[in-house]
C-alpha positions in Angstrom: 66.2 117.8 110.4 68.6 120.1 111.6 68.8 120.8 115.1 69.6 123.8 117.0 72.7 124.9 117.9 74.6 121.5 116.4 77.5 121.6 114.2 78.2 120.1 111.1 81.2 119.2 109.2 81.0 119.4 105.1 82.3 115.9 104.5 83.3 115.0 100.9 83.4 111.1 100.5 85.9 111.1 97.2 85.5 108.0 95.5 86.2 106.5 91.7 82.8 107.1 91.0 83.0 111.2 91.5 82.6 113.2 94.6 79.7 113.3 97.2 79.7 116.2 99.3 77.8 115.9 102.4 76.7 117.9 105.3 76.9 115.7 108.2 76.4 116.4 112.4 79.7 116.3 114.9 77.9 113.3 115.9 77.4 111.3 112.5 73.8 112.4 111.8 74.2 112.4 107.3 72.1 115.6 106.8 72.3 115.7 103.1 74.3 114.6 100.1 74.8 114.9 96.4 76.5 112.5 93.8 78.9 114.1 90.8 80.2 111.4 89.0 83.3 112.0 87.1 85.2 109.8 83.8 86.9 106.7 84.4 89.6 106.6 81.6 91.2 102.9 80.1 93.7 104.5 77.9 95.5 101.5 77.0 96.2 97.7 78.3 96.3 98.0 82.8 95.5 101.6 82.5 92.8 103.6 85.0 93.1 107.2 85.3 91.2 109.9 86.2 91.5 113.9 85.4 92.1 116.0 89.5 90.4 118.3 87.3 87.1 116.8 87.2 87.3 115.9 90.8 87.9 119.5 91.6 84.8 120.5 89.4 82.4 118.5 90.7 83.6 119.0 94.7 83.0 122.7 93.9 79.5 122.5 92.2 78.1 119.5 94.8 79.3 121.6 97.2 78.1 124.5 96.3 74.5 123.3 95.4 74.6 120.9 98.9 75.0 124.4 100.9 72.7 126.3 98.8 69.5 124.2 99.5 70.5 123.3 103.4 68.6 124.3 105.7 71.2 124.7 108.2 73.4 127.8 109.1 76.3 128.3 107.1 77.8 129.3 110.4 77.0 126.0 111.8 79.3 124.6 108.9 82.8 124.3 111.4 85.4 122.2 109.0 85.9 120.7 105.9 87.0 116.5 106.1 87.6 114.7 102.5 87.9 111.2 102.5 89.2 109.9 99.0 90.0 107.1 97.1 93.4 105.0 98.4 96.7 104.6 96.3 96.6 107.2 93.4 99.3 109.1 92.6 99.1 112.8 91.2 102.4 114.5 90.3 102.3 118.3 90.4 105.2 120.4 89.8 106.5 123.3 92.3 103.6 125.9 91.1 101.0 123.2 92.0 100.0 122.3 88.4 98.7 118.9 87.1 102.1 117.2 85.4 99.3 114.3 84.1 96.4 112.6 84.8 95.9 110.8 88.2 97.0 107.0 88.1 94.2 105.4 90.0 94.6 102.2 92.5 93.5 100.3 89.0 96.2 100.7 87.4 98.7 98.0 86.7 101.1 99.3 84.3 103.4 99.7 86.8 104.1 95.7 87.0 106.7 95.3 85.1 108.8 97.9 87.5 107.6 95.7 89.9 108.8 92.5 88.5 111.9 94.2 88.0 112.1 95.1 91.9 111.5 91.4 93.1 113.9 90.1 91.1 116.2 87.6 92.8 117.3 83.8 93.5 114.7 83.4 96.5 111.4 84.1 95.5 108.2 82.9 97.0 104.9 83.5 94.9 106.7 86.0 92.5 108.4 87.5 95.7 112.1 88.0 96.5 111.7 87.4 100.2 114.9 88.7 101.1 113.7 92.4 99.7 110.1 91.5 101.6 111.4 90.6 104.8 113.4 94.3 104.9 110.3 95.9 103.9 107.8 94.0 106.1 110.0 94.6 109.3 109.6 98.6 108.1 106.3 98.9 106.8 104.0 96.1 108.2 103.5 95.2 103.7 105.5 95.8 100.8 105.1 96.7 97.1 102.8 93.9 95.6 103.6 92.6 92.2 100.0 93.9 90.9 101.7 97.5 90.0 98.5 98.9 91.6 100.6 100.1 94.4 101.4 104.5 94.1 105.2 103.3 94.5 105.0 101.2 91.0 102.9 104.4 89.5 105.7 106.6 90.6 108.9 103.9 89.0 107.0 103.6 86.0 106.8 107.1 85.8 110.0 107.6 86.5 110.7 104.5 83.5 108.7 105.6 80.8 108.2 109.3 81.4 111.5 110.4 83.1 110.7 114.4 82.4 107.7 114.2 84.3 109.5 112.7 87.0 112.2 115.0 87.3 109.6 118.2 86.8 107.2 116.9 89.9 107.9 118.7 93.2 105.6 116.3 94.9 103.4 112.9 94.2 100.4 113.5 95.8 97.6 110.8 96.7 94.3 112.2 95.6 93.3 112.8 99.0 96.5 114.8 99.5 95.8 116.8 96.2 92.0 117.8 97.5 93.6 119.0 101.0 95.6 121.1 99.1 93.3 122.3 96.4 91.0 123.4 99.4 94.0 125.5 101.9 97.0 125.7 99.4 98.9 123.4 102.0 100.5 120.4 101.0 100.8 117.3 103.6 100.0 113.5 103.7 98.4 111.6 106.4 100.2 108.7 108.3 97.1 106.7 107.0 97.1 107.8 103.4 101.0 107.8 102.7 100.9 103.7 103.9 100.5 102.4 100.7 103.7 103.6 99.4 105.7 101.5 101.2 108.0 104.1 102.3 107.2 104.9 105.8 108.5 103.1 109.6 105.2 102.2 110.9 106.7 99.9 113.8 106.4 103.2 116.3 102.5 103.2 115.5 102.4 106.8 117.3 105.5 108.2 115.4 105.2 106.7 111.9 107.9 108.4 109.7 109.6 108.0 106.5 112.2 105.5 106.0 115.3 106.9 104.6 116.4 103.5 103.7 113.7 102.3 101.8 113.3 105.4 99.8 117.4 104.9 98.9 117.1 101.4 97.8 113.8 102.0 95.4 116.6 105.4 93.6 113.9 107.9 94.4 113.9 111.4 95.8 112.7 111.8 99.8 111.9 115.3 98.6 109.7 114.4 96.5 106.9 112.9 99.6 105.2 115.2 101.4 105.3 116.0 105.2 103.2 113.5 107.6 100.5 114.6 109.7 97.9 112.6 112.0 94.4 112.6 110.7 93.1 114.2 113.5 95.8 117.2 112.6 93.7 120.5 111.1 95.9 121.4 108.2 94.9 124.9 107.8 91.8 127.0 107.4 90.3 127.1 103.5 91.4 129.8 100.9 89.7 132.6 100.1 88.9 131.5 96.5 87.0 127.9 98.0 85.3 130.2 101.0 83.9 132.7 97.5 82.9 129.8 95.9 81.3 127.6 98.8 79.7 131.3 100.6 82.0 129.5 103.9 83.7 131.7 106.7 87.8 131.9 105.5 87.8 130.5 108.9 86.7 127.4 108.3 89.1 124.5 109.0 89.6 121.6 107.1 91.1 118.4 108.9 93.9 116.1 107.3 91.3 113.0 107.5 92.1 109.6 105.9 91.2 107.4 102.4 87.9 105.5 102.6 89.0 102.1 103.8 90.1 104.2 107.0 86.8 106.2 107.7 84.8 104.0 106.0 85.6 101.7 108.7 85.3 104.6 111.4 81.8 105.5 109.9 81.1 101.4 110.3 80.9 101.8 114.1 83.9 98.8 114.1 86.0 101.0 116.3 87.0 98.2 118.8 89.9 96.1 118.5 88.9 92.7 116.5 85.0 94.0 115.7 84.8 93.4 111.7 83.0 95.1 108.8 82.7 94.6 105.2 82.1 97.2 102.4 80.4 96.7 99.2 81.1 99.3 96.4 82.5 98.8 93.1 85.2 97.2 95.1 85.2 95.3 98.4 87.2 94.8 101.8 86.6 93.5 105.1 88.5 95.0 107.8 88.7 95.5 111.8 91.5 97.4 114.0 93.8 95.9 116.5 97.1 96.9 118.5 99.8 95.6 116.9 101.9 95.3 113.6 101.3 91.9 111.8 101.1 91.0 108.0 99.9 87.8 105.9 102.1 88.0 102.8 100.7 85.4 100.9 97.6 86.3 101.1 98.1 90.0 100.5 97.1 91.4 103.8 99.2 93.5 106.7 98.8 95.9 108.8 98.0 99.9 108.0 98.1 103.3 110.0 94.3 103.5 110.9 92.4 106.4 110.8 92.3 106.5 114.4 95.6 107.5 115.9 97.7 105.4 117.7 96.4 102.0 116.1 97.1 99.6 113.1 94.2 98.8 110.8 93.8 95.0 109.2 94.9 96.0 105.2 93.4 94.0 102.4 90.9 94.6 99.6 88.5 92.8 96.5 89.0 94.2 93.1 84.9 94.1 92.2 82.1 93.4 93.9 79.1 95.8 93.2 80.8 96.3 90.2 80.2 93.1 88.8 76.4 94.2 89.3 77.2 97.3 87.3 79.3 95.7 84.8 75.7 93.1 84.3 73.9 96.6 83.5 76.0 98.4 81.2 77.6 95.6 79.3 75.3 92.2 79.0 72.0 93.3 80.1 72.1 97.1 77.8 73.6 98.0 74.8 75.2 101.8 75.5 72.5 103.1 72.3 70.1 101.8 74.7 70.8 104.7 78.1 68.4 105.0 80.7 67.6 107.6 82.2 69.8 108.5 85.3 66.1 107.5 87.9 65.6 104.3 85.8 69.5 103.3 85.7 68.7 103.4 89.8 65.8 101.3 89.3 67.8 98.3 87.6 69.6 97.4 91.0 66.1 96.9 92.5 64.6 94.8 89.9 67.6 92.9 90.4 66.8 92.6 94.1 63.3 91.8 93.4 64.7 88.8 91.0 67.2 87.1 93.1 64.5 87.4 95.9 62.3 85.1 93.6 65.3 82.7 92.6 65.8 79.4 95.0 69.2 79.5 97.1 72.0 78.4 94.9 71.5 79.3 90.7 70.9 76.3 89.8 74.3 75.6 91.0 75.9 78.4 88.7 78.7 79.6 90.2 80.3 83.2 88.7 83.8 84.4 90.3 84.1 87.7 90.3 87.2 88.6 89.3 86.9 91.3 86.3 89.9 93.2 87.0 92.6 90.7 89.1 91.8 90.6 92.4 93.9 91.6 95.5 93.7 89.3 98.5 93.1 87.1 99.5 95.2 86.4 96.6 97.7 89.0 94.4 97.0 88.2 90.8 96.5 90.8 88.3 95.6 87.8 85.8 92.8 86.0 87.0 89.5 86.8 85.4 85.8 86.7 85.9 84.1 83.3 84.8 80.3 82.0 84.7 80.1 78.1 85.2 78.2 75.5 84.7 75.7 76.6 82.1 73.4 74.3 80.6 70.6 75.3 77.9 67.6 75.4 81.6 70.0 78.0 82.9 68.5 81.5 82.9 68.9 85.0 83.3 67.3 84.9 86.6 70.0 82.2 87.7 72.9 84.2 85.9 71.5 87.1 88.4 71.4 85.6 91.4 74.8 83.4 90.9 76.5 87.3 90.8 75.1 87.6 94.1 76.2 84.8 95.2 79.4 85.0 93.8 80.7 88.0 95.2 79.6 86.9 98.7 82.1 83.5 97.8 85.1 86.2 97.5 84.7 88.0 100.7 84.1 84.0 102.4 87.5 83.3 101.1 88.6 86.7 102.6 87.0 86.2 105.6 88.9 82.6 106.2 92.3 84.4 106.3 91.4 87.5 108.2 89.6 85.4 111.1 93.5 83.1 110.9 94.8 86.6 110.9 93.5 88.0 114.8 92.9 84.3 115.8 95.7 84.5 117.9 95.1 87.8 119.8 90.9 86.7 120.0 92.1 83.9 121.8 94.6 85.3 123.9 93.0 89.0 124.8 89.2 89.0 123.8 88.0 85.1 123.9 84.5 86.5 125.3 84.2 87.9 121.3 83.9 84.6 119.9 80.5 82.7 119.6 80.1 78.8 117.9 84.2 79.0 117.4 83.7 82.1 115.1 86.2 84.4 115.3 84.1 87.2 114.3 80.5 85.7 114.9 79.1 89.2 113.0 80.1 91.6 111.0 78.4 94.8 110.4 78.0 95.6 106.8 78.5 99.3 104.5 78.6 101.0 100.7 75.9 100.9 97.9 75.3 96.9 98.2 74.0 96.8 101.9 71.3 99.2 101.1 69.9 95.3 99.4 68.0 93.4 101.9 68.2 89.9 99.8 71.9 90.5 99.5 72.1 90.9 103.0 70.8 87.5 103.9 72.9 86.2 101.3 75.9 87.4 103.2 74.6 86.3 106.2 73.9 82.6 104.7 76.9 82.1 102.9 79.1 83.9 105.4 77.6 81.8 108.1 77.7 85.3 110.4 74.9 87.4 111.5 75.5 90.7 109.3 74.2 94.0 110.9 73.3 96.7 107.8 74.6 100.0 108.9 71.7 102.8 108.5 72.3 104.9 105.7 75.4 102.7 104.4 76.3 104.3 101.5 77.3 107.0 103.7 79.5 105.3 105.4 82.8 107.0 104.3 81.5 110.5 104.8 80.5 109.7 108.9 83.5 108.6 109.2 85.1 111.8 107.9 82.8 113.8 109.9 84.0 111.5 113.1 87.2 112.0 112.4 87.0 116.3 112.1 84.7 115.9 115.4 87.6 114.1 117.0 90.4 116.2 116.2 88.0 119.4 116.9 86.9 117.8 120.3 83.7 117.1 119.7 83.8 113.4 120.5 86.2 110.7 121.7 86.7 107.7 120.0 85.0 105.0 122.4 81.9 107.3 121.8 81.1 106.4 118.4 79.8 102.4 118.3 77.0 103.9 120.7 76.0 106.9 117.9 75.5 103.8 115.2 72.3 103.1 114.4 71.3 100.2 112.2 68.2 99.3 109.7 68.4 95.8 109.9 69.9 92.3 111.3 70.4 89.5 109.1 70.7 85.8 110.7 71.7 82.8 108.8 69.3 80.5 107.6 70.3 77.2 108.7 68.3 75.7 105.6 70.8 77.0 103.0 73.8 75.7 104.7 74.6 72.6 103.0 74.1 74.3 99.1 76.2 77.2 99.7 79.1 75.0 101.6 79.3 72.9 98.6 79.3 75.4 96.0 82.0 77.6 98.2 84.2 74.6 98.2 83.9 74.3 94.1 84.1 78.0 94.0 87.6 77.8 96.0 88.3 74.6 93.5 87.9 77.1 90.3 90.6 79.1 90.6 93.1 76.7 91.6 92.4 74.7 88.4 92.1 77.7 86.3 95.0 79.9 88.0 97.5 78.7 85.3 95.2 79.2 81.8 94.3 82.6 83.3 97.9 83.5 83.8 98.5 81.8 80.0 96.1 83.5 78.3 96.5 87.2 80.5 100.4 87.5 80.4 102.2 89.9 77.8 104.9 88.4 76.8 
């Protein structure tokens, strides 16, 4: 319910699935949202894109039908704060038109340029350590060999496509391109531009590009937009988005950040060393903390946050609620078979209500979740998904359950490397955090797969952590947007915002489940180092 006198933000969580527009308070209270989903396109072999032109569409229209059935004041309606998905690139030329589709974080046609760029006598896991070391001391990362990186987008572009290249004024991440489709004003973000690889983050309150860098990798320094802070209001909206939205031409919109950053702002992890996972179509489990580190062989490193002034903990899962998705649409029911969009909605919770009836452990079927590569805690854009250990007793009610239980293996195996990862500073600067020699003793959980009660506790089992579900999870990303307008606007200081998150439930392990989960983790770990080779074999063009 609206109250009197507050003000709201219009916060557009941007993510591969489509837009979701929401109204939420100053002080993270989700008033209302809607959903536009938009294509995902595979047009060939380690392609994902997506068309701006659909995201624009359905920003406008959720918008517009999210303000038209409020109940609250348009007046009350202070700022505009997008949050959208992390390492796209869009190329536009010097009139602001599309040049080509976006190339989405899933992309990894860009692999090849970056095989060509680690290149050298010492390598180390596919890496030329000489070229890493440079970059690391820079940028707190480097460009991955994945391709999924925007720099690898913006060299293969420049390989296979060199007219495009020389006709784009600026590469735009897709939360870049929303900022300016809503003010006409064209900046980046010290959190969004990170994953380029281009930018000195070792000054953490004056991160800037590296003129080096950019030399080394042939490209233009032109070609990058201007950095901002995410607090930073970028302008006010133009009068064509106020006509369309029925918003004052006064209203602000704020630079904000991608959704790893204000997802984990909307988490209520805003202390240094306090964790949080998120389960979407993809997954990550991240905390902030003071200082520039990075884990190279296991793909993680440090990242502007969202909040100003400190590093965020950098890694991500390929799939995890996308396996679940990827059971629905391609095993479970035949695309002449559609649902209806209420009953599609209605297959997650007769999973739920399955695995709830299903004993602890499938029957010890293990399934690794791996459908598209995977990230960290290891950088392979081979490895695949598997289901083992079928026999003719297993059944569909296992094969549910083990997805489950599979994706909850993955972030475990995260998890191991990112508590090695802040061991050091726990120890030294917070020891009173740890509890039972856990680094991070809880972890509060976000996105479409904490609203599941049964995959909750299996988090909480396998994890060995008690796992606090964030209220309104899915949500997550837009809070975290609205916290970040309310910030820069005034409305709230940082250190105010664990207190204004509220939670639906707390999940404890059961100690009863321990010893079947520790064994099927250690043959889940087990799997891919056997099967790391035949999945390179079989997933390599040669």
């Amino acid at each position: 319910m609206a109250k009197k006198n507050e003000k709201y933000i219009l916060a557009i969580d941007h993510g591969t699935s489509g837009p979701k527009p929401s109204i939420v308070s100053v002080y993270g209270d989700v008033h209302d949202w809607v959903l536009k989903e938009v294509p995902l396109h595979l047009p060939e072999a380690g392609a994902a894109e997506q068309d701006p032109k659909d995201w624009w569409k359905g920003i406008i229209e959720g918008s517009k039908e999210l303000l038209e059935n409020t109940s609250i004041s348009i007046d009350d309606i202070i700022a505009i704060c997008n949050t959208s998905q992390w390492s796209g690139t869009v190329p536009i030329d010097e009139n602001g038109k599309l040049l080509m589709n976006c190339i989405i974080w899933m992309d990894t046609r860009g692999a090849e340029q970056m095989r060509k760029f680690h290149k050298g006598l010492l390598k180390v896991g596919g890496y030329n350590m000489i070229k890493m070391l440079k970059w690391i001391k820079l940028t707190g990362g480097g460009p991955t060999l994945s391709g999924k990186d925007p720099i690898a987008h913006i060299l293969w572009i420049k390989d296979k496509y060199p007219e495009i290249y020389e006709k784009s004024y600026k590469f735009l991440e897709p939360q870049d391109w929303v900022n300016y489709k809503l003010t006409g004003k064209i900046a980046t973000s010290e959190a969004t531009i990170h994953m380029h690889w281009l930018t000195d983050i070792r000054d953490i309150n004056n991160v800037k590009y590296s003129k080096k860098l950019i030399k080394k990798l042939k490209l233009d320094i032109s070609k990058f937009p201007e950095i901002k802070k995410t607090t930073d209001v970028l302008g006010t909206i133009t009068k064509e988005v106020a006509t369309d939205l029925g918003l004052s031409e006064e209203t602000k919109v704020i630079m904000g950040a991608p959704d790893l950053h204000t997802a984990t702002i909307g988490s209520g992890a805003i202390e240094d060393y306090k964790g949080h996972f998120a389960i979407g179509t993809s997954d990550w489990l991240l905390c902030h903390y003071p200082r520039k580190k990075v884990d190279i062989f296991h793909n993680m490193g440090s990242a502007p946050s969202g909040i100003p002034g400190k590093y965020m903990l950098l890694n991500e899962q390929e799939i995890a609620g996308g396996a679940l998705s990827f059971l629905r649409d391609k095993i479970l029911y035949h695309k002449d078979e559609l649902l209806q969009e209420e009953k599609v909605l209605d297959v997650y919770k007769i999973f739920d209500k399955i695995v709830e009836k299903t004993p602890p452990g499938a029957h010890n079927l293990i399934f690794t979740p791996w459908l598209f590569g995977e990230r960290s805690p290891i950088d392979d854009h081979t490895v695949r998904g598997g289901i083992y250990n079928i026999s003719l007793d297993t059944t569909r009610e296992h094969l549910i359950r083990a997805i489950f239980e599979g994706v909850a293996f993955n972030i475990k195996w995260l998890l191991i490397y990112v508590e090695k990862f802040i061991a050091k500073w726990v120890k030294k600067e917070k020891p009173e955090l740890i509890r039972d020699k856990k680094i991070m003793p809880e972890l509060n959980i976000i996105g479409g797969g904490a609203n599941s009660d049964i995959w909750c506790q299996i988090f909480a089992d396998v994890l060995d952590r008690t796992i606090n579900q964030v209220e309104n999870p899915i949500q997550a990303n837009a809070r975290g947007a609205a916290f970040i307008a309310s910030v820069g606007l005034g409305y709230l200081t940082w250190d105010q915002i664990p207190g204004l998150i509220k939670y639906s439930n707390v999940f404890k392990p059961n100690p009863e489940n321990r010893a079947i989960y520790d064994k099927l983790f250690e043959e889940f770990l087990r799997i891919y180092k056997k099967m790391g080779r035949t999945y390179k074999n079989l997933n390599t063009m040669h």
